[in-house]
C-alpha positions, -999 to 999 in steps of 0.1 A, spaced: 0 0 0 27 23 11 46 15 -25 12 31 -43 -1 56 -20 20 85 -41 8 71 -74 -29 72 -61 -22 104 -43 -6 121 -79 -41 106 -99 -66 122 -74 -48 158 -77 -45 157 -113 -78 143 -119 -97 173 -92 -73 194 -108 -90 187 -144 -125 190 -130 -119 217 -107 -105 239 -142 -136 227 -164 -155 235 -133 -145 272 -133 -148 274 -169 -181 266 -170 -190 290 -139 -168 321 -164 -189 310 -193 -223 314 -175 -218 342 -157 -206 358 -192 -239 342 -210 -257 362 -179 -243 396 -184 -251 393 -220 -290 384 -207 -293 410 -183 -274 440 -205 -299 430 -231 -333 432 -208 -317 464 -195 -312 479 -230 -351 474 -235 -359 486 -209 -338 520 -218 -351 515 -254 -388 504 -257 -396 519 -291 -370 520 -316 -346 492 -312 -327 500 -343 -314 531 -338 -276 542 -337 -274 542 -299 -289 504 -296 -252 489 -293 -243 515 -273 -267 511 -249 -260 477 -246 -226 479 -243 -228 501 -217 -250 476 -195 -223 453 -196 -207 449 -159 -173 437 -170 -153 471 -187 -130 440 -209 -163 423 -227 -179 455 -239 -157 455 -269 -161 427 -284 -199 421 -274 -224 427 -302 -262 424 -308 -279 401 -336 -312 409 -351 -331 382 -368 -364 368 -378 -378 335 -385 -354 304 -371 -325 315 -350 -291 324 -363 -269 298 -351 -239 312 -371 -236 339 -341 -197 329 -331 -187 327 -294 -211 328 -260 -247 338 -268 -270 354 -243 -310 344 -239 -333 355 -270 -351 382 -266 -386 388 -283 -393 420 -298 -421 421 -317 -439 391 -332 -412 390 -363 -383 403 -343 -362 389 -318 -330 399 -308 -298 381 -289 -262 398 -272 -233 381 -281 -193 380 -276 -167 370 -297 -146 353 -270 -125 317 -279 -127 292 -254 -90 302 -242 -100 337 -234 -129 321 -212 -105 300 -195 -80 332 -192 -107 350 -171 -120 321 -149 -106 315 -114 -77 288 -121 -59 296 -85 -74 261 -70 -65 242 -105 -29 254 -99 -25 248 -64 -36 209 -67 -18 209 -106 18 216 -80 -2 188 -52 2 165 -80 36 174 -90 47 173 -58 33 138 -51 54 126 -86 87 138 -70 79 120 -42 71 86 -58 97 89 -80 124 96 -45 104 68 -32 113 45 -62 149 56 -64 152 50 -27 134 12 -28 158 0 -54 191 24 -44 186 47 -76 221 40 -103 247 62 -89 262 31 -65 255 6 -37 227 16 -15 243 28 19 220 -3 35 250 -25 32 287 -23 31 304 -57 30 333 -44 39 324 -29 74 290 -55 73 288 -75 113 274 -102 89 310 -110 76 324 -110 112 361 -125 113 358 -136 74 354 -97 63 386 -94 53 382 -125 26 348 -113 11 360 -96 -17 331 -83 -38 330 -64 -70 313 -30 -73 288 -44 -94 277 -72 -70 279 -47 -42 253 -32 -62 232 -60 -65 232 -69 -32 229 -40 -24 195 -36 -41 181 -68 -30 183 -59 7 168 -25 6 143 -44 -17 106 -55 2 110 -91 18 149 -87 2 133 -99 -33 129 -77 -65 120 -90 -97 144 -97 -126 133 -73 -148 133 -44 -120 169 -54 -108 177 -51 -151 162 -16 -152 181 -1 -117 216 -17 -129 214 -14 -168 186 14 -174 182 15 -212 197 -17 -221 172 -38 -245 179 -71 -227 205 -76 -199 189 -107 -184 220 -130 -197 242 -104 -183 221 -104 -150 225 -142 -150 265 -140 -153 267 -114 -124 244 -134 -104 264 -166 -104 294 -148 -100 279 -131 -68 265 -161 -56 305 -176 -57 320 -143 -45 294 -148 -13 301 -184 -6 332 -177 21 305 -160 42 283 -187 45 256 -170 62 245 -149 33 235 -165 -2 209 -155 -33 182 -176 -43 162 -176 -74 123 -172 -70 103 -194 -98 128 -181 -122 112 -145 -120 131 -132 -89 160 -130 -66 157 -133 -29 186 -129 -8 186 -154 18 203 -153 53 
């Protein structure tokens, strides 16, 4: 459990982090659609009789609460079936007359939405989930000893293990590495292809070279007696002791 709590951990932030940004888009996007409504109703209001007059868009414009949508919002007159051409957020339709009816507009991308909505939570669990990566990925480099060296678990050379044969256990960096890994490993036992990955990253196959190092480990360890590796079903190493 421990092994995947930062792997679940990362998925919940990233995936509230998604919904929480669609969220606020969607919250940006109707309260947008709503100022369009409302500047419209308040522009009949102002202008009960002649709707088509030079001061219409002005009118309208000026009923808009936010200063940065005034610009690009617009008014579309049409009759018969709606214009669905209208690019951009649409506000309600308005009925004018039994022939006329009347919508506000804005010419805003989906970007410039998302630019004006509220993304301070979406960041703060976006750097959550970042920060639950780096710790899975310390996590993984400190189970299997990461590849700069022998995991400072075990040192043969000062290990109580060897006792008075210490001085005859002569081990090559390679297989300090190795066992290394294996006893910082859970239960001391890591799978073939892991050990593979953590002592030849990028090699295509290294299993024949994993299978030389561990017979020659497995000789090197035989003076100590007390300490030996074992092969589990052919798909792992245990070290045994």
């Amino acid at each position: 459990m421990k092994r995947t709590t930062p792997l679940l951990m990362m998925l919940l932030f990233g995936l509230t982090a998604a919904w929480t940004s669609v969220q606020s888009y969607r919250i940006t996007q109707r309260e947008i659609t709503n100022q369009l409504t409302e500047a419209l109703l308040l522009t009949q209001a102002d202008m009960p009789a002649d709707w088509l007059s030079t001061d219409t868009i002005r009118q309208f414009r000026g009923h808009i609460r936010q200063a940065e949508l005034r610009e690009k919002a617009g008014l579309a007159f049409y009759t018969g079936e709606a214009d669905d051409r209208l690019a951009g957020l649409q506000s309600r339709e308005l009925q004018l007359s039994s022939s006329v009816r009347a919508r506000g507009y804005l010419t805003y991308s989906g970007w410039q939405v998302w630019r004006m909505s509220d993304q301070r939570l979406t960041a703060l669990l976006a750097l959550l989930m970042l920060a639950s990566m780096a710790w899975s990925l310390g996590g993984i480099r400190r189970r299997y000893g990461g590849h700069g060296g022998p995991s400072p678990h075990l040192s043969f050379r000062m290990s109580p293990l060897s006792g008075d044969k210490q001085n005859s256990l002569r081990l090559t960096p390679m297989q300090e590495q190795l066992v290394s890994l294996l006893m910082s490993a859970p239960e001391r036992c890591m799978s073939k292809q892991d050990i593979c990955q953590a002592l030849w990253p990028g090699k295509p196959d290294a299993s024949e070279t994993l299978y030389t190092l561990v017979r020659r480990t497995k000789q090197a360890l035989e003076p100590e007696g007390r300490i030996s590796i074992a092969s589990e079903r052919g798909r792992s190493y245990r070290i045994v002791m």
